[in-house]
PAMARNU-149155 format. One record per residue (C-alpha): x, y negated, z negated; residue in one letter; chain. Coordinates in Angstrom, 2 decimals, m for minus. Example, Ala and Ser with C-alpha at 12.3 -4.5 7.8 and 13.67 -1.06 7.14 Angstrom:
<sites>
SITE        px        py        pz   resn   chain
SITE     12.30      4.50     m7.80      A       A
SITE     13.67      1.06     m7.14      S       A
</sites>
This chain:
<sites>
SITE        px        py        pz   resn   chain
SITE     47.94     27.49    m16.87      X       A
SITE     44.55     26.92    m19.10      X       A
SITE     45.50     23.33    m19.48      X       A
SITE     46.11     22.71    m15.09      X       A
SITE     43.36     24.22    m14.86      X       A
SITE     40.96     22.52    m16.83      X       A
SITE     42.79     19.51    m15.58      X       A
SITE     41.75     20.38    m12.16      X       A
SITE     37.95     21.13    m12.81      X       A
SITE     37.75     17.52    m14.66      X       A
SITE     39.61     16.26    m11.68      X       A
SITE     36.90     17.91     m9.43      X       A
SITE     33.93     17.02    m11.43      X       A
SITE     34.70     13.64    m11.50      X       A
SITE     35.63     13.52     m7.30      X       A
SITE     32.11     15.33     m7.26      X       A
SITE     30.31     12.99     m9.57      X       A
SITE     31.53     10.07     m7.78      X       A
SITE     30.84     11.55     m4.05      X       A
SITE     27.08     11.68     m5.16      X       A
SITE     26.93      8.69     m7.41      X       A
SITE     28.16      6.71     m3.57      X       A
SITE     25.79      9.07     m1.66      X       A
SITE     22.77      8.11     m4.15      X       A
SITE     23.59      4.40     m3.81      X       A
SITE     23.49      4.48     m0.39      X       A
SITE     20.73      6.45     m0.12      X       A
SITE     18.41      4.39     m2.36      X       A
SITE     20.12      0.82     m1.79      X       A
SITE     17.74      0.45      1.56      X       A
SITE     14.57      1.30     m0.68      X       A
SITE     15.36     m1.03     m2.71      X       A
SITE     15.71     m3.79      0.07      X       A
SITE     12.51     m2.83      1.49      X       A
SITE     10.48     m3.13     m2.15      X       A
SITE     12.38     m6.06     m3.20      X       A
SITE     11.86     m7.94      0.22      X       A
SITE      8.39     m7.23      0.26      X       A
SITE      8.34     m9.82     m2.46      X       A
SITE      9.93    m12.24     m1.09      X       A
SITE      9.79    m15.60      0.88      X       A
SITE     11.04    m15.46      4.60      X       A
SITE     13.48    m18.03      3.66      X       A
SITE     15.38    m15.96      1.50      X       A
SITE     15.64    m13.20      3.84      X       A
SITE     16.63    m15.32      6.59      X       A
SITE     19.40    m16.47      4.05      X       A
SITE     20.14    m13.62      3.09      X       A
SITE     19.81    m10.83      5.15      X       A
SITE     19.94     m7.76      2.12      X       A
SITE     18.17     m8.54     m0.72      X       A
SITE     17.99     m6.78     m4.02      X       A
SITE     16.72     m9.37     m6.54      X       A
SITE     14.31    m11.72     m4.96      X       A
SITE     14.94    m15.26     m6.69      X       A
SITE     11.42    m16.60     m5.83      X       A
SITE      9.08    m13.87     m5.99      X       A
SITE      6.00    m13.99     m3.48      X       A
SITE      2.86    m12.00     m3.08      X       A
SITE      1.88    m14.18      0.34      X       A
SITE      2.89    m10.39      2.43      X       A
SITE      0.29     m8.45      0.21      X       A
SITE     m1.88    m11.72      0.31      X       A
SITE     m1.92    m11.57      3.99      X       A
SITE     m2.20     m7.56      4.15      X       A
SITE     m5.08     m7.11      1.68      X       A
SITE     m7.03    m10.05      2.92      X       A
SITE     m9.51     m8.17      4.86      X       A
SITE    m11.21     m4.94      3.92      X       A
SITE     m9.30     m3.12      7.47      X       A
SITE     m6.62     m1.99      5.41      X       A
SITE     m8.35     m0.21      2.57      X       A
SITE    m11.03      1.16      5.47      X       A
SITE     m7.66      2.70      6.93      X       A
SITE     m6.51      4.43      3.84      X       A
SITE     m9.47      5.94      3.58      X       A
SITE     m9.45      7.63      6.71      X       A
SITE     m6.15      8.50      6.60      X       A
SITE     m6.84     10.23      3.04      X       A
SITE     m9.39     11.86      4.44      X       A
SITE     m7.40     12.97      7.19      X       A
SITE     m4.75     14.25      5.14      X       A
SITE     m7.08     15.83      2.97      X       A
SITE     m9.13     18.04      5.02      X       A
SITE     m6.40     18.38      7.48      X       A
SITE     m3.77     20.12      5.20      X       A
SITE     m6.65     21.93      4.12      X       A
SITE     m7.57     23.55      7.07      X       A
SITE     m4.20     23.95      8.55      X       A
SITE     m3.69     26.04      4.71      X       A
SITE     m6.59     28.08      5.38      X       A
SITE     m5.45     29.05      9.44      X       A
SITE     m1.79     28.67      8.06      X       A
SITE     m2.13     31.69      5.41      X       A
SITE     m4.68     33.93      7.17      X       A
SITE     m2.25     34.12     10.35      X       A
SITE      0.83     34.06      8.34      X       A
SITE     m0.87     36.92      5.96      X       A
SITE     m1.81     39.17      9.05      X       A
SITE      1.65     38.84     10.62      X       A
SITE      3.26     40.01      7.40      X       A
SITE      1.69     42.91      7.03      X       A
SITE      3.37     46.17      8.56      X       A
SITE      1.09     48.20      9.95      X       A
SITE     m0.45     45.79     12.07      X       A
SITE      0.00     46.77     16.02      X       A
SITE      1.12     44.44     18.36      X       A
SITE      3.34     42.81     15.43      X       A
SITE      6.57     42.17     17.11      X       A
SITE      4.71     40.99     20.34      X       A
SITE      2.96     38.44     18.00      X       A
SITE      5.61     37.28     16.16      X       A
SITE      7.81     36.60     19.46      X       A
SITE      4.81     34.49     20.72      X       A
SITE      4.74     32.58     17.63      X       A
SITE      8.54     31.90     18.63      X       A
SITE      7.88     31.26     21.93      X       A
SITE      5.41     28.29     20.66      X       A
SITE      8.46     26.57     19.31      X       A
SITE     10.72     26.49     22.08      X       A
SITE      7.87     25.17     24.55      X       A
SITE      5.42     22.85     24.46      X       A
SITE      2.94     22.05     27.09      X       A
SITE      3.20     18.78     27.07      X       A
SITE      1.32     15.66     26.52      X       A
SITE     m0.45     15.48     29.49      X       A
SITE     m1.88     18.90     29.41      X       A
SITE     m2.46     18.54     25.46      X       A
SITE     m4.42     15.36     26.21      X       A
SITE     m6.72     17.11     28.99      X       A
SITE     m7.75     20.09     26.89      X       A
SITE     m8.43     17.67     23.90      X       A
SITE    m10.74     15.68     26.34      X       A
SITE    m12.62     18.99     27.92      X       A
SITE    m13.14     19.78     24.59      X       A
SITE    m15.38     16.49     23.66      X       A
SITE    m12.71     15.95     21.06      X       A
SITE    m11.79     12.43     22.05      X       A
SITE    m12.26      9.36     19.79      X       A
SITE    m13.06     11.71     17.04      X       A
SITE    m11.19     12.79     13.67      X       A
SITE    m11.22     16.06     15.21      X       A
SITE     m8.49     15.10     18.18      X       A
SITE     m6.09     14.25     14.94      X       A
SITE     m6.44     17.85     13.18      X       A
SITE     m7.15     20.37     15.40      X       A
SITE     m3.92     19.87     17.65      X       A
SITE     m1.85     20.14     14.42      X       A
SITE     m3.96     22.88     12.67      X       A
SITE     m0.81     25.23     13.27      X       A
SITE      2.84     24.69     12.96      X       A
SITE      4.57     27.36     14.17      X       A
SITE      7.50     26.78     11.96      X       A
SITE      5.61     26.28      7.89      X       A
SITE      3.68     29.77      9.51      X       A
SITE      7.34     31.64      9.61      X       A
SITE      7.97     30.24      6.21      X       A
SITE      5.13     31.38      4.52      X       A
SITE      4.65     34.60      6.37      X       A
SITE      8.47     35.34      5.28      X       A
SITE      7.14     34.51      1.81      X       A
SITE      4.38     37.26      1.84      X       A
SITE      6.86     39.61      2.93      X       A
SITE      8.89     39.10      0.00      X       A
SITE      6.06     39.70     m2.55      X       A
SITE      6.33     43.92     m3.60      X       A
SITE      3.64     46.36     m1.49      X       A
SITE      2.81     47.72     m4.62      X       A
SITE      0.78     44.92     m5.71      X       A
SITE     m1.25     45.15     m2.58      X       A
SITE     m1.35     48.67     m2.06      X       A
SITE     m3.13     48.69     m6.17      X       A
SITE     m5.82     46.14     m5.40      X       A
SITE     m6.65     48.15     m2.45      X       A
SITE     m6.78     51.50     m5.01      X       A
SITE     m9.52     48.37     m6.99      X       A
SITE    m11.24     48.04     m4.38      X       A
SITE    m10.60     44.80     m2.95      X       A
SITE    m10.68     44.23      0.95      X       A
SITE     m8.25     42.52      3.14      X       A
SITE     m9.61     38.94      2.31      X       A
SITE     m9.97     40.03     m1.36      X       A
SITE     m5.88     40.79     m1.36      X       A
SITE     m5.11     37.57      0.21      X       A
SITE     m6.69     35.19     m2.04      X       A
SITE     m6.60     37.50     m5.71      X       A
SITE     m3.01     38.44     m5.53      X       A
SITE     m1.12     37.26     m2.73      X       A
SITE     m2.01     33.26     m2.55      X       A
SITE     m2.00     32.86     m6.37      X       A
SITE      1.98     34.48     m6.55      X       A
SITE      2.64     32.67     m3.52      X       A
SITE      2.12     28.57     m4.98      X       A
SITE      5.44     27.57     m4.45      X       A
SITE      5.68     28.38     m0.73      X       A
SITE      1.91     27.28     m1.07      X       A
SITE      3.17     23.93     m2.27      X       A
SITE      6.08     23.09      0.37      X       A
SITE      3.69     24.07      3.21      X       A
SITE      0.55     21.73      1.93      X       A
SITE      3.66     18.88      1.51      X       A
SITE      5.30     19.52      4.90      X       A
SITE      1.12     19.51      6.56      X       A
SITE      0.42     16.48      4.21      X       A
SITE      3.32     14.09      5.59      X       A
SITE      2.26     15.14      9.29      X       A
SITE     m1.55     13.91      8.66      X       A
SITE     m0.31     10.98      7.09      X       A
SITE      2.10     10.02      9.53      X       A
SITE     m0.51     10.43     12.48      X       A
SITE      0.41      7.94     14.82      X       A
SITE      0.64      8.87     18.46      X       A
SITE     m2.61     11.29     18.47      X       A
SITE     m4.32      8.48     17.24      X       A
SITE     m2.97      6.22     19.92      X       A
SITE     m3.81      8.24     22.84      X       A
SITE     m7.04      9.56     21.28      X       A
SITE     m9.08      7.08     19.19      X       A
SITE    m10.22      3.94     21.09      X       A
SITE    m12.31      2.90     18.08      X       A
SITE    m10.25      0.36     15.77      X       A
SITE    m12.71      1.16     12.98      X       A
SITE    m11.69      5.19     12.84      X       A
SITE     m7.89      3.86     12.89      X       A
SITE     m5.51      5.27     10.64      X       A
SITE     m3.42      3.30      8.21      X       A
SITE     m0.37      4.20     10.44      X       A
SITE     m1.57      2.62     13.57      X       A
SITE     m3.20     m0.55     11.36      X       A
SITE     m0.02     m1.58      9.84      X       A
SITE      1.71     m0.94     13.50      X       A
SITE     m0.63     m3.95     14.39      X       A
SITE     m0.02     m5.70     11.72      X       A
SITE      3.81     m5.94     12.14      X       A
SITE      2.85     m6.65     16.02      X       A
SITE      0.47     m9.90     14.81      X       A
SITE      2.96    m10.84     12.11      X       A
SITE      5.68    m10.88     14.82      X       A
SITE      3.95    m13.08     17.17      X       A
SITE      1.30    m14.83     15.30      X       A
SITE     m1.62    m13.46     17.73      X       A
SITE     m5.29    m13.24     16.71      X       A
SITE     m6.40     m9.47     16.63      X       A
SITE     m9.90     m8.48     16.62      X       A
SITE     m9.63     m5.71     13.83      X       A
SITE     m7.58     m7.88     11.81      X       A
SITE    m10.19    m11.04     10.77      X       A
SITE     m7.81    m12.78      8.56      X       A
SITE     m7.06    m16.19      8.00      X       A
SITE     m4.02    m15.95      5.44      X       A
SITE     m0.95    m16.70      7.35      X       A
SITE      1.51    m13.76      7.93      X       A
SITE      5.02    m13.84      6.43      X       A
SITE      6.86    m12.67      9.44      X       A
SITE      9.92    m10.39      7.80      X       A
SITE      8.16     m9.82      4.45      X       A
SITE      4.56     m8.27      5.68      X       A
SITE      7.27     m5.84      7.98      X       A
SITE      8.60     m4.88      4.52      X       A
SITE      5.42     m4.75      2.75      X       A
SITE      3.96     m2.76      5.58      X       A
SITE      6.75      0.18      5.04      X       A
SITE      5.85      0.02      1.08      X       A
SITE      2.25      0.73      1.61      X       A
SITE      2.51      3.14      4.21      X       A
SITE      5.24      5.15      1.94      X       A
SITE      4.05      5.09     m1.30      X       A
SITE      1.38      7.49     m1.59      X       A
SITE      3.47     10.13     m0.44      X       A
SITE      5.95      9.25     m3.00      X       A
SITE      3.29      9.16     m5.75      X       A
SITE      2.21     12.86     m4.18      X       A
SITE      5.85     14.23     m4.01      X       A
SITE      7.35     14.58     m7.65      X       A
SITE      4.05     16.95     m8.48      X       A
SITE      5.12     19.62     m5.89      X       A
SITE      8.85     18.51     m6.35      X       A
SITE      9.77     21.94     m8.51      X       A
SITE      7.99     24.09     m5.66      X       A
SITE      9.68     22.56     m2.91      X       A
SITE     12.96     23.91     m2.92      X       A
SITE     12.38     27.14     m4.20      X       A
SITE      9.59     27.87     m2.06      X       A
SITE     11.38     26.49      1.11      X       A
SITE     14.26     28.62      0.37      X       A
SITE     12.89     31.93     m0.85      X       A
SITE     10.48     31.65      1.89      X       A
SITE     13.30     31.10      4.34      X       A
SITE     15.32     34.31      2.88      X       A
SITE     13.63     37.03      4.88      X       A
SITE     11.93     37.26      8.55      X       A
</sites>
């Protein structure tokens, strides 16, 4: 009986190792692809369709990218968007989520449900784009943060987080001394870092991937982010069209500056994510637990 059943757990390791050994491969094949073809010539992707290995290696799509100070201009605005945007959307994010998850405040239930409410509905572009405009908010960084300052759904995370941390902690500062504010950032925000650390990742990836606000708000080219450069860049190497915000005179791989395009635009959230990789699960799920 010892023996099957050892015999059966190898047997069921080794299904399981090979289920996720496939599931891996396929999961980081098309990253591969996408680095590698960055690198190479259009003629070998037009031969070949999936490339792992380039055999001629080419820099012309980073040539061609990094030609004209645009691109660099656009990182910096969209790290400065990121930046200041997770930032503030931390600061809103925890005070509302910290006042929600406290018990005796009145009206909690009502406030909560609204908070809800927010997630079924939206108003709508349209409307969004109006009240952005009466506000004097158009063409400015503003019109990229402000409409995300809150998500409704990293807000029930961490609030279900503060819940979780013991009263008594809270209810002894108070007995120090400290005020409401004084609570929040002394005890509660320093034992909260992991949900603290999946939130600022989940707000970070949403400033970084700003692409339709800044579309429908920005008419500038110079205050463009790097999301909506590179989307003009694929559209110029595509069909070979001058571009004013684009003063280059490298010629544009077609297939490879698409690749390399998709390498810049990802890679410094991949540089960002293993730092907060050990809070992100546990703070998504222990956050998640209670609500």
């Amino acid at each position: 009986m010892v023996e099957d059943r050892t015999f059966g757990n190898r047997m069921f390791n080794a299904i399981n190792y090979l289920l996720l050994t496939v599931i891996a491969l396929i999961t980081i094949l098309p990253f591969i692809h996408i680095v590698a073809g960055s690198f190479t010539t259009n003629a070998e992707l037009a031969a070949k369709r999936f490339v792992l290995i380039p055999t001629q290696w080419s820099f012309d799509a980073y040539t061609f990218i990094f030609s004209t100070n645009t691109i660099m201009r656009a990182m910096a605005v969209s790290v400065g968007i990121t930046l200041f945007g997770t930032l503030f959307s931390m600061l809103l994010t925890s005070l509302m989520a910290y006042g929600l998850a406290r018990k005796d405040l009145d009206g909690r239930r009502f406030l909560n449900l609204f908070v809800v409410i927010t997630m079924l509905f939206h108003g709508g572009l349209i409307p969004t784009f109006i009240v952005v405009k009466n506000l004097g908010l158009i063409n400015s960084y503003a019109s990229l943060i402000l409409p995300a300052a809150i998500s409704a759904f990293n807000m029930i995370i961490l609030r279900s987080f503060f819940q979780n941390i013991p009263d008594g902690l809270e209810e002894s500062a108070r007995i120090d001394g400290c005020s409401d504010f004084g609570t929040l950032f002394r005890i509660v925000l320093p034992l909260s870092m992991p949900a603290l650390a999946t939130i600022s990742l989940f707000y970070a990836v949403t400033y970084w991937n700003t692409y339709s606000n800044a579309i429908f708000y920005l008419s500038d080219s110079d205050k463009w982010p790097i999301q909506v450069l590179l989307r003009q860049i694929v559209v110029l190497a595509s069909g070979f069209e001058s571009d004013a915000s684009l003063d280059s005179t490298v010629p544009p791989p077609d297939q490879a500056v698409k690749m390399a395009v998709i390498v810049v635009s990802t890679l410094p959230i991949l540089i960002v994510y293993p730092f907060l990789q050990k809070h992100f699960a546990k703070g998504a799920l222990v956050g998640s637990i209670k609500g």
